[in-house]
N, C-alpha and C positions, 0 to 999 in steps of 0.2 A: 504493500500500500504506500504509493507517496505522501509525503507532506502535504499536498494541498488536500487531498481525501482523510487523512488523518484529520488533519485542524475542523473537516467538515464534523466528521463523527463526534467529535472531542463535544461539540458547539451544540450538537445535536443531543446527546446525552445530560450537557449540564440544562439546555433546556426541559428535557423530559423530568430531569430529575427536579428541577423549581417548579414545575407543574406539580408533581407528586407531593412534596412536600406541602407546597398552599396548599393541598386538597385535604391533604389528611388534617393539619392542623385546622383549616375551617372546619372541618367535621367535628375534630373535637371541640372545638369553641360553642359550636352549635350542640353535640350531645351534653355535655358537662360544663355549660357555665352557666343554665339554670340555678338560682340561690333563693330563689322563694316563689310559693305558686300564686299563681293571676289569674285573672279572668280574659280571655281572651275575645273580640268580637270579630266574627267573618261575615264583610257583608254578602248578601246573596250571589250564588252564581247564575250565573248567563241564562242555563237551564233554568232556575224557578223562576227569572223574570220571567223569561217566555211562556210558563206554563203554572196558570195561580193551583194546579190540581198535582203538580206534581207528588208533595207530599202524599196525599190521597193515594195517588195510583201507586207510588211504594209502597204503601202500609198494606194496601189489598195485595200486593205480589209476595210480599214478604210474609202474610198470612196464610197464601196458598191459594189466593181468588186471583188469577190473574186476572189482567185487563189488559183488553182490545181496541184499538182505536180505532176508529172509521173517522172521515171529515164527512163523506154524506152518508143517509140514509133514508128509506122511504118502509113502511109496513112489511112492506113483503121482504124486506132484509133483516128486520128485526125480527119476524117470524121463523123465520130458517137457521137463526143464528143458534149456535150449541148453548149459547150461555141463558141461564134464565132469569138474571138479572139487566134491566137496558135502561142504563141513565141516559137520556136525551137531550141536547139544546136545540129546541124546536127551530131557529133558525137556519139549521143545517139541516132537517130533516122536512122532506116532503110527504105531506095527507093527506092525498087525494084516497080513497077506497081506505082510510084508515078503522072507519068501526066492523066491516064486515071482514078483516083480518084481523085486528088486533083485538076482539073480544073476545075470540074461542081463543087464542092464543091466551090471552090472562087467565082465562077461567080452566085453563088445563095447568096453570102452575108461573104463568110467568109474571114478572115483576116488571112495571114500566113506571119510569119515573120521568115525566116530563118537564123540562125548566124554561120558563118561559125568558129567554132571556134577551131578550129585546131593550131597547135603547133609549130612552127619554129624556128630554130638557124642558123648562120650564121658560113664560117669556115676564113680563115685566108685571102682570096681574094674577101670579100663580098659578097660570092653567096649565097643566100638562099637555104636551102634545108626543103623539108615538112618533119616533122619530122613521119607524114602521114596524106598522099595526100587524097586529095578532092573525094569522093564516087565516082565511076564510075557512076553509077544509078543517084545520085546528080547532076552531071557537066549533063547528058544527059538531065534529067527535065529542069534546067536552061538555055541548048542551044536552049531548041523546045521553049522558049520565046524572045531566043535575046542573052542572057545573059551568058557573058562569065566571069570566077574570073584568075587572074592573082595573082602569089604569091612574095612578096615580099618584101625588107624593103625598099619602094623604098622614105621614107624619109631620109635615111643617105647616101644619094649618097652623095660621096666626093664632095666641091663648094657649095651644095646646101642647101638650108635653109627652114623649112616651118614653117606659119607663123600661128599660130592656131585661126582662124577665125571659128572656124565651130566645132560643137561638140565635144567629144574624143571618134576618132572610132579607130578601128586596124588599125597601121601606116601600118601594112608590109599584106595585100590585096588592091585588086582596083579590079574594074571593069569594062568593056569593053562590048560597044553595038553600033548596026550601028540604031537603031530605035529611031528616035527624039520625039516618044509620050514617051518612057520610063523617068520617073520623076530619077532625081540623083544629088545628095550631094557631092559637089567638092571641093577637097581642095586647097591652095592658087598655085601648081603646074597643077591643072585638073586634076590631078586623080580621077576616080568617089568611093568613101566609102560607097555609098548606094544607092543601084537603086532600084525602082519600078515597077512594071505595074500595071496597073488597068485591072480588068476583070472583066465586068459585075458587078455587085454590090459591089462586093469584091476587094482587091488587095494581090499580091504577095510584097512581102518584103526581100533585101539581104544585108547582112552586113556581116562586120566580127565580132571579140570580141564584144560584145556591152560594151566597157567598159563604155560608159557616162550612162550605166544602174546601176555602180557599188553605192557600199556605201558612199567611199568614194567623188565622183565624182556628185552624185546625189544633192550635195545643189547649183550647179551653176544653173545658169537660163536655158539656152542653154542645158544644158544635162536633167532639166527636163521636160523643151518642148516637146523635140522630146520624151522622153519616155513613155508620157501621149498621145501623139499621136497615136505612137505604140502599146498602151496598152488599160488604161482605154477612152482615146477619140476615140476609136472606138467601143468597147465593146457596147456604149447605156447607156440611163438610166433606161434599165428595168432591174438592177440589175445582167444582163450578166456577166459571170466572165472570167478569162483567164484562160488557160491551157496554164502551161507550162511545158515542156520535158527538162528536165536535168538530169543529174546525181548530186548527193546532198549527202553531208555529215551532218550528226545531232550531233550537240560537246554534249558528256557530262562529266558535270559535277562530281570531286573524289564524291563532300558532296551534290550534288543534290540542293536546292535551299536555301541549307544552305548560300554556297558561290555565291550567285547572287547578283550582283554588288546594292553596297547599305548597306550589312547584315555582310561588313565585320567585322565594327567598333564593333557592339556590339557583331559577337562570337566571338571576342579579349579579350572583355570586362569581358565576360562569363567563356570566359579558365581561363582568369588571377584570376578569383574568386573562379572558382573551386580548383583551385589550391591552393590560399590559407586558402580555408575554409579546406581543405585535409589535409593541414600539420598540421592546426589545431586541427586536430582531431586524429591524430597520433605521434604526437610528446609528449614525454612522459610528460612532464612539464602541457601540458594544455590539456584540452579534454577527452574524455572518456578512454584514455588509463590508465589513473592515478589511477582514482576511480576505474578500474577494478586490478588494479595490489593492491590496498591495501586491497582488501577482497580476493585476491587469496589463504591465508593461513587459514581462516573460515572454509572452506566446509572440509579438512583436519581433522580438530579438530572433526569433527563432525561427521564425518566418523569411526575415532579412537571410540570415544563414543559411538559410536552403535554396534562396534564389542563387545565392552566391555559388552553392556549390556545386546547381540544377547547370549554371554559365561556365565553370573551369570544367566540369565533367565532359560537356557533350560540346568544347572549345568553342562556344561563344561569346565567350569575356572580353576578346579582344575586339569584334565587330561591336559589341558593347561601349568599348570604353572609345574609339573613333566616334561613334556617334555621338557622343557624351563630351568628349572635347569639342567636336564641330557645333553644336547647339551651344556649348558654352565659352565662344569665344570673347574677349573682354574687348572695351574702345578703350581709349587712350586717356581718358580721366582716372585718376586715382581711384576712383571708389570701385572702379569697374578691374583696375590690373589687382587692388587687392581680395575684388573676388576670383581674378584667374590665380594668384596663386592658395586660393587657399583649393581651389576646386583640381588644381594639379596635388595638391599636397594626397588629397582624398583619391588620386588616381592613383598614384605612388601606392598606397597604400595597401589597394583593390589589387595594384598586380603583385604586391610580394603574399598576398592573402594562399594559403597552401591548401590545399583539399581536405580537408576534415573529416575523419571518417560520420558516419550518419548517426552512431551507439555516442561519439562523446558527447559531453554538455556546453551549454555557451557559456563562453570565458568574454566579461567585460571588457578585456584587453589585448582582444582579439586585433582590432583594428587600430590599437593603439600605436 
């Protein structure tokens, strides 16, 4: 191995070896320099924004219920579906032929939980407007049960105050029926936020938002009763799962599971080392740039040396050096006789030069 592949290796190794060593000692810095325990807070990842149901859908997978997503659905999907439980947000799902499928469906066993979850703002007199209104096909299903929805935010009526006793459902729907078997969830005004029927082995289900389904919302007691109700306590224990119908957004991530909560610290850790093993290695003072700029003038000399010896070998040196004097003959001013003798001196030189075999090395004072 020469000198210059040696200094390469040399360069190579102390860099691997300062890699190793910051790593290790970061690591212990990070396992063992804990000295007292804290609270620590992680704000959400990317995934719960996008999805207020995620927790939910874990807790039912991690139970044994799984869950399905669909963005659309229509009766006849929900009927064929294996699962016998089917939370719904009616805005993704179409009712056309809804009662005459989905009633022998309920009443052989299955569970439908409709969410009305539609969209409303209020303008400067408190009226509510649907920002859009409840399915025609929907309101008709619902009324051949009883079941009428009314729109509205009818907890901010001026005077009025409501006292949260009871889940967190959509403040601005309620519910209206004249059937005293239908089961319903009343808030401290009577307004009904969720009504039932039972059919036959099965039951029908309406709500608005389910917001006590949300992320946020789901560590109270009260919001995860009723959810396990709705969901996996009816599902079974024969590993039944739920189908649910929404529309879903999937966040992703710029760096993929680079940046997944936990992995931030150490690719900080990683840039800031990249970085300065980088300069390391490029700044002229340290690193391979050095060793490489002080053999840049070698290959040069060596080059020169082979023309030379390519010219005495195969006796062209001397048609060479004629042309070389003719092209540089001097005028008669000074500046011009002192460049012809220095350019004779360098001719002189070129012919006492001897043939060099090709194995020696360039000697500095070769041409001296």
């Amino acid at each position: 191995m020469d000198k210059q592949s040696s200094s390469h290796a040399v360069t190579i190794v102390i860099c691997v070896t300062v890699i190793i060593i910051l790593a290790a000692l970061g690591f212990l810095a990070y396992t063992n320099l804990e000295i007292y325990s804290r609270k620590a807070y992680f704000p959400p990842s990317g995934e719960a924004l996008a999805n207020s149901y995620l927790a939910l859908e874990r807790w039912l997978n991690e139970t044994g219920h799984p869950v399905r997503i669909e963005k659309r659905g229509n009766p006849s999907k929900i009927t064929v579906a294996p699962e016998r439980v089917a939370l719904v947000m009616a805005s993704a799902c179409e009712w056309e032929g809804a009662r005459e499928l989905l009633k022998p469906w309920i009443e052989q066993g299955g569970f439908l939980v409709i969410c009305l979850d539609y969209t409303f703002y209020k303008d400067d007199l408190f009226v509510t407007v649907a920002a859009n209104a409840i399915d025609d096909n929907l309101s008709e299903f619902l009324s051949g049960f009883g079941i009428s929805a009314e729109l509205g935010f009818l907890d901010n009526l001026p005077g009025q105050e409501v006292v949260e006793v009871i889940p967190d459902f959509s403040w601005d729907i309620c519910f209206y029926f004249d059937d005293a078997e239908i089961f319903a969830i009343r808030d401290s005004m009577d307004y009904a936020r969720l009504a039932e029927v039972s059919l036959g082995e099965g039951a029908l289900t309406v709500i608005g938002k389910p917001r006590f389904m949300y992320n946020y919302r789901l560590g109270k007691d009260m919001n995860a009763g009723l959810s396990w109700d709705l969901t996996g306590g009816r599902a079974g224990e024969d590993n039944a799962g739920i189908l649910f119908i929404r529309d879903r957004y999937i966040a992703k991530s710029l760096f993929g599971k680079i940046m997944d909560r936990g992995n931030i610290i150490p690719v900080i850790l990683c840039a800031l080392l990249a970085i300065i093993v980088g300069f390391w290695m490029v700044v002229p003072v340290f690193g391979l740039v050095l060793s490489e700029k002080e053999k840049t003038a070698r290959p040069i000399r060596e080059r020169f040396l082979a023309e030379i010896r390519f010219l005495k070998k195969y006796g062209a040196l001397g048609h060479y050096l004629e042309v070389y004097e003719r092209e540089r003959q001097p005028g008669d001013n000074r500046e011009k006789r002192n460049e012809a003798l220095n350019n004779r001196e360098i001719i002189r030189r070129l012919r006492k030069l001897e043939l060099i075999p090709e194995q020696s090395q360039w000697n500095s004072k070769t041409l001296a």
